[in-house]
Each structure stands twice: as C-alpha cells, then as structure tokens.
C-alpha positions as CSV (number, residue, x, y, z in Angstrom):
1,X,0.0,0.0,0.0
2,X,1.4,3.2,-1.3
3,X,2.0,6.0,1.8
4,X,1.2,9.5,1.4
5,X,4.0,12.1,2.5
6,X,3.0,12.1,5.7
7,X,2.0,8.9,6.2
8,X,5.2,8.3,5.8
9,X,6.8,10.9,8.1
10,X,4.4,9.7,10.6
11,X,5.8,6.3,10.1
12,X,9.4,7.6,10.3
13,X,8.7,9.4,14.0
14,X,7.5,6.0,15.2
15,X,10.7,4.2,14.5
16,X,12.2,7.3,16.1
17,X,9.9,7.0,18.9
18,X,9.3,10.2,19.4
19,X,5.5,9.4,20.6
20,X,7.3,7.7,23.8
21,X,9.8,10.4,25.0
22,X,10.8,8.6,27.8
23,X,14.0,7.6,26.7
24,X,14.7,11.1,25.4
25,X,14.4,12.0,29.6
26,X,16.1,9.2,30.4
27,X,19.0,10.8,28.3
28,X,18.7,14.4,29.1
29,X,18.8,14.4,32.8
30,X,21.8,12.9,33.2
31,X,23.3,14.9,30.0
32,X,21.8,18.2,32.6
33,X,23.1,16.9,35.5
34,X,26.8,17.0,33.9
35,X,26.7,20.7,32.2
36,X,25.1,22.1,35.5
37,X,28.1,20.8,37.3
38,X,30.5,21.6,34.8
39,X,29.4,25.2,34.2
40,X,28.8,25.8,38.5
41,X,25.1,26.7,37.0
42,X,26.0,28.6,34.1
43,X,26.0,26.6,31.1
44,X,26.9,28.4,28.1
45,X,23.9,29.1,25.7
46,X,25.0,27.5,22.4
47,X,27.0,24.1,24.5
48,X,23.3,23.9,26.1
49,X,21.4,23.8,23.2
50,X,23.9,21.3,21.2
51,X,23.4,18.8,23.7
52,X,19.2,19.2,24.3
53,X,18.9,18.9,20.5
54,X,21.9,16.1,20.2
55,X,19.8,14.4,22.9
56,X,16.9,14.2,20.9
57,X,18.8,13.3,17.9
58,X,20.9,10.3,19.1
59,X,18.0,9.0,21.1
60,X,16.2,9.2,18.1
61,X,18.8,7.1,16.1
62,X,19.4,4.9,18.5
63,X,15.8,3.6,18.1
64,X,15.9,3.3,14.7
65,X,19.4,1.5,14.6
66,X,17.7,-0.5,17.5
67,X,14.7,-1.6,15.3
68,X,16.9,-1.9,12.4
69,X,18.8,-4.9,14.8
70,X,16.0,-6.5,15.8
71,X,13.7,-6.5,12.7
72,X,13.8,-10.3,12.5
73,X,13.1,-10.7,16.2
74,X,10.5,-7.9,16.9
75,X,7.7,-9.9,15.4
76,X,7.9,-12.4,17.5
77,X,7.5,-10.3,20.9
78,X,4.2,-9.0,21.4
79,X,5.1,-5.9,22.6
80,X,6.9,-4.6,19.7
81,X,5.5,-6.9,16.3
82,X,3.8,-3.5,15.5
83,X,6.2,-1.2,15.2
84,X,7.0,0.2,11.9
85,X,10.0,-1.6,10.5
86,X,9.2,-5.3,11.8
87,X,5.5,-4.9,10.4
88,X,7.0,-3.8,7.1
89,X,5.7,-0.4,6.6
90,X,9.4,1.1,6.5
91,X,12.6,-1.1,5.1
92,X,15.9,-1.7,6.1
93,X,17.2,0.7,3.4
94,X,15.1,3.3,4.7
95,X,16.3,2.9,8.3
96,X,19.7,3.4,7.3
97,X,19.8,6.4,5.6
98,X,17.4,7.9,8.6
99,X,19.7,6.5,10.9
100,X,22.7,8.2,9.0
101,X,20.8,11.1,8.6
102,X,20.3,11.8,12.2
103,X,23.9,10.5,13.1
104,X,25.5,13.4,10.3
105,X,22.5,15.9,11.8
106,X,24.2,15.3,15.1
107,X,27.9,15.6,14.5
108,X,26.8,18.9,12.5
109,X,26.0,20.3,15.5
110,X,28.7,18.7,17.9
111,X,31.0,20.3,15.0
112,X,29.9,24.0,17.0
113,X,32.2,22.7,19.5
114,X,35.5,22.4,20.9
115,X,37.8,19.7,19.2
116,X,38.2,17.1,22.1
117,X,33.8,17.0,22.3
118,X,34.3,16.5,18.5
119,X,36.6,13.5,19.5
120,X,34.4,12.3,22.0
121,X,31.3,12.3,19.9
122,X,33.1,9.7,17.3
123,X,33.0,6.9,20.2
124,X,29.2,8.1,21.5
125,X,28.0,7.1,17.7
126,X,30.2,3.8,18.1
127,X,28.7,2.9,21.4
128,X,25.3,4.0,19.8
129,X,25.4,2.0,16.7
130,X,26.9,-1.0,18.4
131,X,24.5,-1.4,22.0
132,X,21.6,-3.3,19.8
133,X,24.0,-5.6,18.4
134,X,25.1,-7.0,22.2
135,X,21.6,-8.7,23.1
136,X,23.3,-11.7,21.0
137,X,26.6,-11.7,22.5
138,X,26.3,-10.9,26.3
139,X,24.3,-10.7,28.7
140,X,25.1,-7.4,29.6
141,X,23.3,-5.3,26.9
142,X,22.0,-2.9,29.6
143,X,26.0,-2.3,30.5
144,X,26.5,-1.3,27.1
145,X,23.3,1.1,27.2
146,X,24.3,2.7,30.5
147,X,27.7,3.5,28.6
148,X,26.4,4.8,25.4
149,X,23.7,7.3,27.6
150,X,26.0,7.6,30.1
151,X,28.4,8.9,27.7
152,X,27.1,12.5,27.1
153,X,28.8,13.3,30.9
154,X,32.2,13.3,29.4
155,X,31.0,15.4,26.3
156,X,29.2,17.7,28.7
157,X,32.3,18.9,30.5
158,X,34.8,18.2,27.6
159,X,32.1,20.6,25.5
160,X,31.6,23.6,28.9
161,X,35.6,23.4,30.4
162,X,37.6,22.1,27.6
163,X,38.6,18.8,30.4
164,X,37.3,15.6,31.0
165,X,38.2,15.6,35.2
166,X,37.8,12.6,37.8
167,X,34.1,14.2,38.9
168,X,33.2,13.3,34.9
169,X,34.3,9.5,35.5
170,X,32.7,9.6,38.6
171,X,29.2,11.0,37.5
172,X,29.6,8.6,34.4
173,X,30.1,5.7,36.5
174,X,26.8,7.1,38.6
175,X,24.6,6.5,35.3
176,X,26.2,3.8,33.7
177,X,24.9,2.4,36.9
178,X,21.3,4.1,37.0
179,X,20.8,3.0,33.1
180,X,21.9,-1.0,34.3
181,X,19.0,-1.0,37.1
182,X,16.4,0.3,34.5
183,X,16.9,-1.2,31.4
184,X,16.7,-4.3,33.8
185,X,13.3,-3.6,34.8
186,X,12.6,-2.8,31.5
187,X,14.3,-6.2,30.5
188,X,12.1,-8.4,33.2
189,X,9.1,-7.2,30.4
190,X,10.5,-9.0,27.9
191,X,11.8,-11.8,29.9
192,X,10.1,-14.6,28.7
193,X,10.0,-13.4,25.1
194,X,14.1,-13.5,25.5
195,X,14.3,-16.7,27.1
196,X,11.9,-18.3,24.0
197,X,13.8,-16.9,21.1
198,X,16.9,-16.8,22.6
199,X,18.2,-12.9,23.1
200,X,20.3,-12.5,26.5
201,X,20.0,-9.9,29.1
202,X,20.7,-9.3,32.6
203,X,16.8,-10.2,33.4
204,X,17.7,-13.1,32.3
205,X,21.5,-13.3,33.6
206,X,20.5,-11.9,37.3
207,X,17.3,-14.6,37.1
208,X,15.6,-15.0,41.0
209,X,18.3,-12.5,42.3
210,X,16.9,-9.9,39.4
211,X,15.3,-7.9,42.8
212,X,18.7,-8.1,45.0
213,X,20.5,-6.7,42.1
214,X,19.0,-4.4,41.2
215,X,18.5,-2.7,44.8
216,X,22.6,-3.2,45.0
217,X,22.6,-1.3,41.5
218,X,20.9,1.7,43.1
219,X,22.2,1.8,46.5
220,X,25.6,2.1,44.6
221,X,24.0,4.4,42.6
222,X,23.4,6.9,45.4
223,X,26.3,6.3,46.5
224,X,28.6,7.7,43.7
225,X,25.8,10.5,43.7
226,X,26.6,11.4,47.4
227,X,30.5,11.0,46.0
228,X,29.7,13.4,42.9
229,X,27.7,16.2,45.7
230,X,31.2,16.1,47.9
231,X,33.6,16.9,45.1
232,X,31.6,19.2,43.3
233,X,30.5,21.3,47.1
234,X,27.0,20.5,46.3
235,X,24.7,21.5,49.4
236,X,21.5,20.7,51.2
237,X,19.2,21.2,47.9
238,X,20.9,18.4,45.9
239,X,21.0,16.1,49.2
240,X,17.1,16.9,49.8
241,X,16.9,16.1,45.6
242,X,19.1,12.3,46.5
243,X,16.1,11.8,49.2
244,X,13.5,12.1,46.9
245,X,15.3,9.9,44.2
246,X,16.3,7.2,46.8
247,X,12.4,7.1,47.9
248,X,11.3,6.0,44.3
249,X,13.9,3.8,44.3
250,X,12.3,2.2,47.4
251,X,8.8,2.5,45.0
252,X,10.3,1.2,41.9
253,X,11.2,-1.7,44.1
254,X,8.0,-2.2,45.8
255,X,6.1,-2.0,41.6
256,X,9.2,-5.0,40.4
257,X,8.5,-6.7,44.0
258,X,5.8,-10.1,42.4
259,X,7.4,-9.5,38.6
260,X,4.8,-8.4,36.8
261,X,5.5,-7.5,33.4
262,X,2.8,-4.0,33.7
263,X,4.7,-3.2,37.1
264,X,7.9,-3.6,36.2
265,X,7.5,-1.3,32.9
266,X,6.1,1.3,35.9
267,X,8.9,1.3,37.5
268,X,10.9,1.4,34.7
269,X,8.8,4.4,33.6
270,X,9.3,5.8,37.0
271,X,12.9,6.4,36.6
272,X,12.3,9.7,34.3
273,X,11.1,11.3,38.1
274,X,14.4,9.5,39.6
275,X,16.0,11.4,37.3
276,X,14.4,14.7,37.5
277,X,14.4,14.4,41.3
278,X,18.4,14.4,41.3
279,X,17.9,17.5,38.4
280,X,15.7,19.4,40.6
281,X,18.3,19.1,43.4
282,X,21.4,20.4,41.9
283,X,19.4,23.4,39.7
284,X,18.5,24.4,43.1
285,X,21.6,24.5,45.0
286,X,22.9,26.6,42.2
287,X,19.9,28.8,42.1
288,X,19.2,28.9,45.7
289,X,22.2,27.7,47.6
290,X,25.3,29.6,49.3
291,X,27.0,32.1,46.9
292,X,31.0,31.6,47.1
C-alpha cells in the first residue's frame, strides 16, 4: 500500500519514537546533571542547546538502529511486532539512511564545539550503533546502554571546560549504573520473550536475584551521587533532591516486588522522576544555595 508524504513521516517518527519520549528523559537528565556541574550553573547558551537537540537526535537514532537490529526478532515479541520496520511499513534501506541522517545531523551540530567534544562524539556514535547488536553476544546489553547514555557526561564537560576531570568518570560511573537498574526492569518485560527466542540480558543473567541486584545497583548508585555532591561542594538542595530519588527507588522496588511484566515497565517508567528528582536538586543549590 502506497504511503502518502506524511504517512510516511508519521511512520518515520514511530521508528524514532518520538510518541514515547521517555527515553529522550532518560538521556537528558543525566546529560543536565553534567553541564550544570560543569558550568557551577551557568552553562553556556550554544553548548546547552547542542546537547538538548543532540539528545533528541541520538536517542532518536538509536531507536531506529535499534529496530533496524531486531527487525527479524520484533515480530515475535508482542510488545513490539507492531512497530514500523518489523511490520514492514518502513525497510531496512530506509532505516539506514534515517539512521545516518540523524547520526551526520548530530555531529553537525557537535561540530559548534570544541575539538576534544568532536573526538568524544566519534565513540558516542560507536557505542550507539553498536549497543543493539550485544543482546546476541552478552548478557550485559543494559551495561552497554548505560555506557552509550552515560556517555554525554564526558562530552558535557569536555564541551563547557575544555577537560574531561575525575568528577566526569565519577558521574559517568553514577549513570552507567542508574541505566543498568532500568533497562533491567525494562528487561524483566521482555523476559520470557528473550528466554523463547533466545536474546540475552541481565533479566535473564541476574534470574531469582533480578530484585537483590537491582537494589545493589541503586544503593551504589546513590552512593557515587553522594561522591559526585562532595567533590563538586553540592549543598543541602541536591541532598534533599538524593532523598526524593532514593524514595522511588524504594517504590520502583516495591512495583518489580511479584514480577509483573505491567509493574515492572512502571517502575521502569518511574525512573524519568528519579532522574528529574536528582535534576531538581542540583538546579536548586545553584539557584538557591550559598553564593562563594
């Protein structure tokens, strides 16, 4: 059946998922987190609106390069047999030249920047091209996820001071960490799907001790968060923000608690306020805390 124009772009922002931002959030706030802390609250106007647009971009392409990896799979998981390239409303050739397209649309912009972000942005494609692949490999896809998000912090403060510094690792490490507990709920959806036609995951790899691990996960995550506040003199607001986030942890863990495939997506969904919380927290030490 022959598509109209915008039938077709309409099928184009599905495979983009732009009608589920979630994992545009899920991007951003850690992406915010890192230029508020680089720039002490003052991120410069043009490195700010680079990354909110790259965000949307790479998030954007790695859902299409996603789809594009899974095509053969897809149809066979209830959850996804609809979407647009698995159904066969949009081919393989034209997710690859939309996947380029956003890839070149986002080093355009990255180009506005200093050299070493430029550098750095060459291995955020690699890690976001290459992520869908590892469901067939290891059982650590959500690792690989956590680094490719995680991997706007380094960009952030290469992009705002011209440095990557230890406080960069560190607040990398913190969502590498955050995106592993997540995309393991998200993974326990999926779970038996996986298990039946054979795609790995830590759902599967953690099995009964999915629950245990995931509590470790964000406990450590916290942790490094608390470690990030101390080096970068972050006050009472951003602890107050680590409150809020560590009580929908304790929720998140309560909705995964008997497995359900509709609770655990919840809690999965629920991380966009984790990471807001943690957001709200360090926008208002720099807005409202003690002036040097």
């Amino acid at each position: 059946m022959k598509m109209s124009i915008q039938e077709r772009l309409g099928e184009y922002a599905s495979l983009m998922r732009l009608d589920r931002p979630i994992g545009i959030f899920l991007l951003l706030w850690p992406t915010l987190w890192a230029l508020l802390i680089a720039s002490e609250g003052r991120p410069d106007p043009l490195v700010l609106m680079v990354f909110i647009i790259g965000v949307v971009l790479m998030r954007s392409a790695g859902c299409v390069i996603n789809d594009f990896a899974d095509r053969d799979i897809d149809r066979h998981v209830e959850r996804t047999r609809g979407r647009p390239l698995t159904s066969g409303r949009v081919s393989s050739q034209e997710a690859q030249v939309l996947f380029g397209s956003l890839c070149l649309a986002a080093f355009a912009l990255v180009l506005l920047l200093n050299r070493l972000t430029i550098l750095l942005s060459i291995i955020g494609v690699v890690l976001a091209a290459s992520y869908p692949f590892m469901k067939r490999v290891t059982h650590l896809p959500q690792v690989f996820l956590g680094a490719a998000f995680g991997w706007a912090v380094p960009m952030a403060f290469a992009a705002q001071t011209g440095t990557v510094p230890p406080l960069a690792w560190l607040l990398f490490t913190a969502t590498v960490l955050w995106a592993t507990a997540y995309d393991t709920m998200y993974a326990m959806v999926d779970r038996q799907d996986d298990l039946r036609i054979g795609v790995k995951s830590t759902a599967i790899l953690f099995g009964e001790a999915d629950r245990v691990v995931i509590a470790v996960l964000q406990v450590m995550v916290l942790f490094a968060l608390i470690m990030v506040g101390q080096k970068a003199g972050l006050g009472h607001y951003y602890h107050a923000g680590l409150l809020v986030a560590a009580g929908l942890a304790v929720w998140q863990q309560y909705l995964i608690w008997d497995r359900d495939p509709e609770a655990c997506f919840r809690a999965f969904l629920n991380n966009n306020w984790f990471g807001a919380a943690v957001f709200g927290g360090i926008l208002l030490h720099y807005l409202l805390g003690p002036k040097a």
